[in-house]
C-alpha positions in Angstrom: 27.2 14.3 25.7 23.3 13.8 24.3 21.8 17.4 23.7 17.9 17.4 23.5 16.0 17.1 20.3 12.7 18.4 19.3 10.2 15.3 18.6 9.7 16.7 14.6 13.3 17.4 14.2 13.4 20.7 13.7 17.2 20.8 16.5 18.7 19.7 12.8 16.7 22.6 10.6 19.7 24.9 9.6 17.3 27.3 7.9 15.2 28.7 7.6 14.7 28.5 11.0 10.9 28.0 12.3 10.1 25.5 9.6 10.0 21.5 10.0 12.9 18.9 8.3 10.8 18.3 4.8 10.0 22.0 3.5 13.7 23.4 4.9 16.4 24.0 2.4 18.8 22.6 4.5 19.3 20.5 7.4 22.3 19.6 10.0 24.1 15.9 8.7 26.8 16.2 11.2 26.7 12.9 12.3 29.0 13.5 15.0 26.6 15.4 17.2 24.3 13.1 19.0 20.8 14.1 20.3 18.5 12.4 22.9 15.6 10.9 20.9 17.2 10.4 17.2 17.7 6.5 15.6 21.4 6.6 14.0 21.2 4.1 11.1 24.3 2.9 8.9 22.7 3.2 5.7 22.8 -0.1 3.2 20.6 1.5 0.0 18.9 4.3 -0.5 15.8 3.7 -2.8 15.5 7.3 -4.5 11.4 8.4 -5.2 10.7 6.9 -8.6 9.9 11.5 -9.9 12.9 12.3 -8.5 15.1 9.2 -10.2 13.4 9.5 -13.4 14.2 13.5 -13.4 18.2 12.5 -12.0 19.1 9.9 -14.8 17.2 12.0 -16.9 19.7 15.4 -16.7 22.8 13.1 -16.5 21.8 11.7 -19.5 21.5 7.9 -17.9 25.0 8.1 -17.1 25.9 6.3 -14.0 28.8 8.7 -13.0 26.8 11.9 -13.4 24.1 10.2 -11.5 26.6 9.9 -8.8 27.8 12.9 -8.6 24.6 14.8 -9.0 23.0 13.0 -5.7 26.2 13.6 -3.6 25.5 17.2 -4.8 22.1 17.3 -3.4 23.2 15.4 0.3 26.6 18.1 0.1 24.1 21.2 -0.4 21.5 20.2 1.4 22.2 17.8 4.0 19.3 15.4 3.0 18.4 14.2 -0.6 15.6 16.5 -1.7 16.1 16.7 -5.7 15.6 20.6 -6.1 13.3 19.7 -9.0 10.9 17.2 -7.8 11.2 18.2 -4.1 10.8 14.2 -3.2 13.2 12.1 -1.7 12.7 8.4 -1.0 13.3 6.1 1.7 16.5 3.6 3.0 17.0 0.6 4.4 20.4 0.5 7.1 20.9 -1.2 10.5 20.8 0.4 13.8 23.5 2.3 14.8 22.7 4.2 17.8 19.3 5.1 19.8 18.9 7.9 21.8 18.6 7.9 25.7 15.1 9.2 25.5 13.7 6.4 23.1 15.7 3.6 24.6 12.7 0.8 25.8 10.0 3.1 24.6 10.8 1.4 21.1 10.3 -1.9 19.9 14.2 -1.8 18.6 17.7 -2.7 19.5 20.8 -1.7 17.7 22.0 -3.8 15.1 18.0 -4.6 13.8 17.7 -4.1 10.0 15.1 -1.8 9.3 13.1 0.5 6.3 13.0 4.2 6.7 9.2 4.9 5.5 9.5 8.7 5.7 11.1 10.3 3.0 15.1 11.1 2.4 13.4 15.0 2.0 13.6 15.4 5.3 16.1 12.8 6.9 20.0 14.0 8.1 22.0 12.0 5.4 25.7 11.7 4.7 26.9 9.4 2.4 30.4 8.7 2.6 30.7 6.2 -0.5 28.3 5.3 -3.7 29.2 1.7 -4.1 26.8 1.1 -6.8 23.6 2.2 -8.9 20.8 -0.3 -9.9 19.8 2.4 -12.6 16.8 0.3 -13.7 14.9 0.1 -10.1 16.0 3.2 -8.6 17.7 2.0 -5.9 21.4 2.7 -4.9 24.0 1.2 -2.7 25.7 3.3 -0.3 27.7 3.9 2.9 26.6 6.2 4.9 24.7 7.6 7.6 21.0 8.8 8.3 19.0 10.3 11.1 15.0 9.1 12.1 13.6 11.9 14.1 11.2 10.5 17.1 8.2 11.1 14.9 9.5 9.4 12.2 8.1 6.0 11.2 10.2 2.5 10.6 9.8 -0.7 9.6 11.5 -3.7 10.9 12.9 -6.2 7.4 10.5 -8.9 7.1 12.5 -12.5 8.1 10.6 -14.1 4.9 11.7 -12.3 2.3 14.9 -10.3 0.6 16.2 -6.8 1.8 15.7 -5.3 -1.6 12.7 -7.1 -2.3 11.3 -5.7 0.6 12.5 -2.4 0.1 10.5 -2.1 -3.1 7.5 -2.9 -2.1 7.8 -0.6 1.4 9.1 2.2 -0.8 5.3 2.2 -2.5 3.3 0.5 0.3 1.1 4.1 0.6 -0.7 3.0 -2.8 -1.7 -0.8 -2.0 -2.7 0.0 1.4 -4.8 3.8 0.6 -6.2 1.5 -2.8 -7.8 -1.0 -0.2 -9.4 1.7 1.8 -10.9 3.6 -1.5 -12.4 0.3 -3.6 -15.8 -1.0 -3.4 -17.3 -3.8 -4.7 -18.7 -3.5 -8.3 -16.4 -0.5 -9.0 -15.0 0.4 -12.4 -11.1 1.2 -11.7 -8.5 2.7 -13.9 -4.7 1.9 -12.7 -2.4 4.7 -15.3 0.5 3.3 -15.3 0.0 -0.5 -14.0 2.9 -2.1 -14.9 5.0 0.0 -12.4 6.1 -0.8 -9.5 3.1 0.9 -7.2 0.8 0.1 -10.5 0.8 -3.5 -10.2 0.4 -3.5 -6.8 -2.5 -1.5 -6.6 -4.5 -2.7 -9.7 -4.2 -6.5 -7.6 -5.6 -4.7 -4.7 -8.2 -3.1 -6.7 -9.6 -6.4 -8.3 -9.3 -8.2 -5.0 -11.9 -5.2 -3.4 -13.4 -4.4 -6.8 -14.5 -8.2 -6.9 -15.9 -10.2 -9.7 -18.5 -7.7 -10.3 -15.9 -5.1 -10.6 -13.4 -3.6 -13.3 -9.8 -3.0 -13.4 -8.3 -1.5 -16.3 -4.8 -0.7 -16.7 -2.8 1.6 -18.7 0.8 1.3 -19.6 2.7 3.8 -22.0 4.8 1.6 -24.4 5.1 -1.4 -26.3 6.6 -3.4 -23.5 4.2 -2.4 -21.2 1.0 -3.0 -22.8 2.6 -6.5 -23.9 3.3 -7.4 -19.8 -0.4 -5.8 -19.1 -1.9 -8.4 -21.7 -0.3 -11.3 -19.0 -1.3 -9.7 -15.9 -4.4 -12.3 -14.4 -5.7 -9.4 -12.6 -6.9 -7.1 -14.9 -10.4 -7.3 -16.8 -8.7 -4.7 -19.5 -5.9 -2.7 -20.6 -4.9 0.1 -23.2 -1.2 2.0 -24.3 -1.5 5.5 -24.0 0.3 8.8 -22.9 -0.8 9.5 -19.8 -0.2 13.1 -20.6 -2.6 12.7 -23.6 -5.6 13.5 -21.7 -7.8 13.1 -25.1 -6.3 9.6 -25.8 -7.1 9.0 -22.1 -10.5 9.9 -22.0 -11.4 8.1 -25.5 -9.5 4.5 -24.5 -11.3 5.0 -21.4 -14.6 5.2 -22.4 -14.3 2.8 -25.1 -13.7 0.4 -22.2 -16.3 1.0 -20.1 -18.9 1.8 -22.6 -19.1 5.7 -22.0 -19.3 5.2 -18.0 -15.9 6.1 -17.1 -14.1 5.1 -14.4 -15.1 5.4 -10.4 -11.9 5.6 -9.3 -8.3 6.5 -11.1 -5.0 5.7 -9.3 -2.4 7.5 -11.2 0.8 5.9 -10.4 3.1 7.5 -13.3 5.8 9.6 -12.4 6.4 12.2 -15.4 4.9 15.7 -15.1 1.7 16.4 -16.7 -0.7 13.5 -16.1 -3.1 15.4 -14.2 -6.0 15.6 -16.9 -5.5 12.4 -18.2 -6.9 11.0 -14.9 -9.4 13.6 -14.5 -11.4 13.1 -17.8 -11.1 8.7 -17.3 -13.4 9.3 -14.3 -16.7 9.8 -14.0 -17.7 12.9 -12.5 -18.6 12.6 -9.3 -15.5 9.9 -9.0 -12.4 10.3 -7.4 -9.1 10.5 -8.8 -6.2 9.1 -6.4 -2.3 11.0 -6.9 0.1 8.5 -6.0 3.0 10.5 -7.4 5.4 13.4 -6.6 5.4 14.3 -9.9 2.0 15.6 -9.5 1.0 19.5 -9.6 -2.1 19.9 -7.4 -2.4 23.2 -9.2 -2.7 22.2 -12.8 -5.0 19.0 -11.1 -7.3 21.6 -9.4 -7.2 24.4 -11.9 -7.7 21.9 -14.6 -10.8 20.0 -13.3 -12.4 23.4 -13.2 -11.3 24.5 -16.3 -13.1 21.0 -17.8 -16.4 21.7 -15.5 -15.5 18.2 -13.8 -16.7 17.4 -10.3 -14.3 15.3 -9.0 -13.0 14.0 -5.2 -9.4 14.7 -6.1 -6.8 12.9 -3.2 -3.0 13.5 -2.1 -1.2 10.1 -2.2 0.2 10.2 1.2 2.9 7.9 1.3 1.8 6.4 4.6 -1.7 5.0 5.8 -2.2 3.2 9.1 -0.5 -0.2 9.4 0.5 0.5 5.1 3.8 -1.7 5.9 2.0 -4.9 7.1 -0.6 -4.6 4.5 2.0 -3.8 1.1 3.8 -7.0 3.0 0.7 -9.4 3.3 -0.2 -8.5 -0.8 2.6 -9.1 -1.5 2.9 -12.7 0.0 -0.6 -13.0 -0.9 0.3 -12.7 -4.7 2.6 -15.6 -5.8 2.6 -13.8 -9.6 3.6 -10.4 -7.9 6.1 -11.9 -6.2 7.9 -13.1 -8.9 7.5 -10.3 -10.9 8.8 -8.5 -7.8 11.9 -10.7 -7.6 12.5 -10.5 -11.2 12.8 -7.0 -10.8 14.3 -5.8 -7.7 16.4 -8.6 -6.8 
């Protein structure tokens, strides 16, 4: 027998109560209770938020077992995978398992249909009943399992053209490209930190393809093997190795590049704590920096500009933006060099 959900989600909030799936400590994964306007997926991969992976392999000391055991862990405590640390999830990909009575032809979606999760595992009913494997180097991880998409949640069918995992790397990100199209104008001067990632790339193509020819892109990788991919990328008008941490080092590479004007706009795409000033002192003031990482503390961002007398438009990377699927998809079709590099990757 279906019992009614609420369209948010909060029927599977266990506590405390009052509060929505994301910012509760724990939520209700029994699978076996069925509601009237939930999606029941059977979950394929799980593609863990790069701040909250990093932090995982990080504590387990890049052991695969301990890796393991610390994310079943998180889903046993919790009922969701929201590391305790970062307080970010991730996204799946799974096929349709069941859809609620209240949903059923109000949704462009059948059981059996393949599709991405593009809210994050923070809030979403999880239970995994078996790791089958851990791609440690792309942060993504084969399970069985099962997950719950709340009515408000928002989906993505697979694209036909292109691999699962493929596709779920570049839907796991697709916030960045698709919020990077909306911010760049032509003849801008943009900083990507952290361009050779996986959001990075993206968005620094996106930002020379709005910047135009009378535009910059600079990017910024933090090691060896970084800035040596960066000097291939056919994108970018410049590039530099620093820490983004090094907010000094930031500023100095920065202006060398863009003879003392600084940057217009800064999409920081790195996911290690303490990047805040770095971005801040590359812009120009009166610029806008752009967070597209959980690993971000608004506080020490907001406190910090201040504390520099900087007058910056500082923005949230909310992972999604109107129609963000579609257009991560179409740049990445768009982009023969991405798409290998993508496939190289992921695949």
């Amino acid at each position: 027998m279906e019992l009614k959900g609420n369209k948010f989600g909060t029927h599977r909030v266990i506590e405390p109560e009052g509060v929505l799936p994301q910012p509760a400590l724990r939520v209700d994964n029994d699978m076996t209770k069925e509601f009237d306007n939930e999606i029941v997926c059977d979950v394929i991969t799980l593609n863990v938020d790069s701040a909250s992976f990093t932090q995982i392999k990080q504590e387990a000391g890049g052991d695969p077992e301990k890796i393991k055991q610390t994310m079943l862990s998180i889903v046993d405590k919790f009922g969701k995978h929201k590391n305790p640390v970062t307080g970010s999830g991730g996204m799946f990909i799974g096929k349709v398992k069941r859809i609620g009575s209240a949903l059923q032809g109000k949704i462009n979606l059948e059981v059996g249909d393949k599709i991405a999760s593009l809210v994050s595992l923070s809030l979403t009913p999880l239970q995994i009943d078996k790791i089958k494997k851990i791609h440690i180097d792309t942060d993504q991880v084969d399970i069985d399992g099962t997950a719950v998409l709340f009515e408000s949640a928002i989906w993505s069918k697979l694209p036909k053209d292109m691999d699962e995992k493929l596709a779920l790397a570049v839907l796991d990100v697709a916030g960045a490209p698709a919020q990077t199209a909306n911010l760049v104008r032509p003849g801008q001067r943009v900083l990507v930190v952290g361009a050779s990632g996986k959001s990075g790339l993206l968005c620094s193509y996106v930002a020379k393809k709005f910047a135009g020819v009378t535009g910059q892109v600079i990017g910024t990788a933090s090691s060896e093997k970084g800035e040596n991919f960066l000097k291939e990328v056919p994108f970018l008008d410049g590039y530099f190795r620093a820490d983004a941490s090094d907010a000094l080092d930031m500023y100095q590479k920065t202006s060398e590049l863009t003879d003392g004007k600084m940057a217009d706009l800064v999409i920081s795409c790195v996911s290690r704590p303490n990047c805040e000033m770095g971005a801040i002192l590359a812009c120009k003031d009166g610029g806008t920096v752009y967070y597209f990482s959980m690993a971000t503390s608004f506080t020490k961002a907001a406190l910090g500009a201040e504390g520099v007398g900087m007058d910056v438009t500082m923005l949230i990377g909310n992972g999604y933006t109107k129609d963000h699927a579609k257009i991560a998809l179409e740049f990445l079709r768009e982009s023969p060099y991405i798409k290998e590099i993508y496939e190289k990757r992921y695949m």
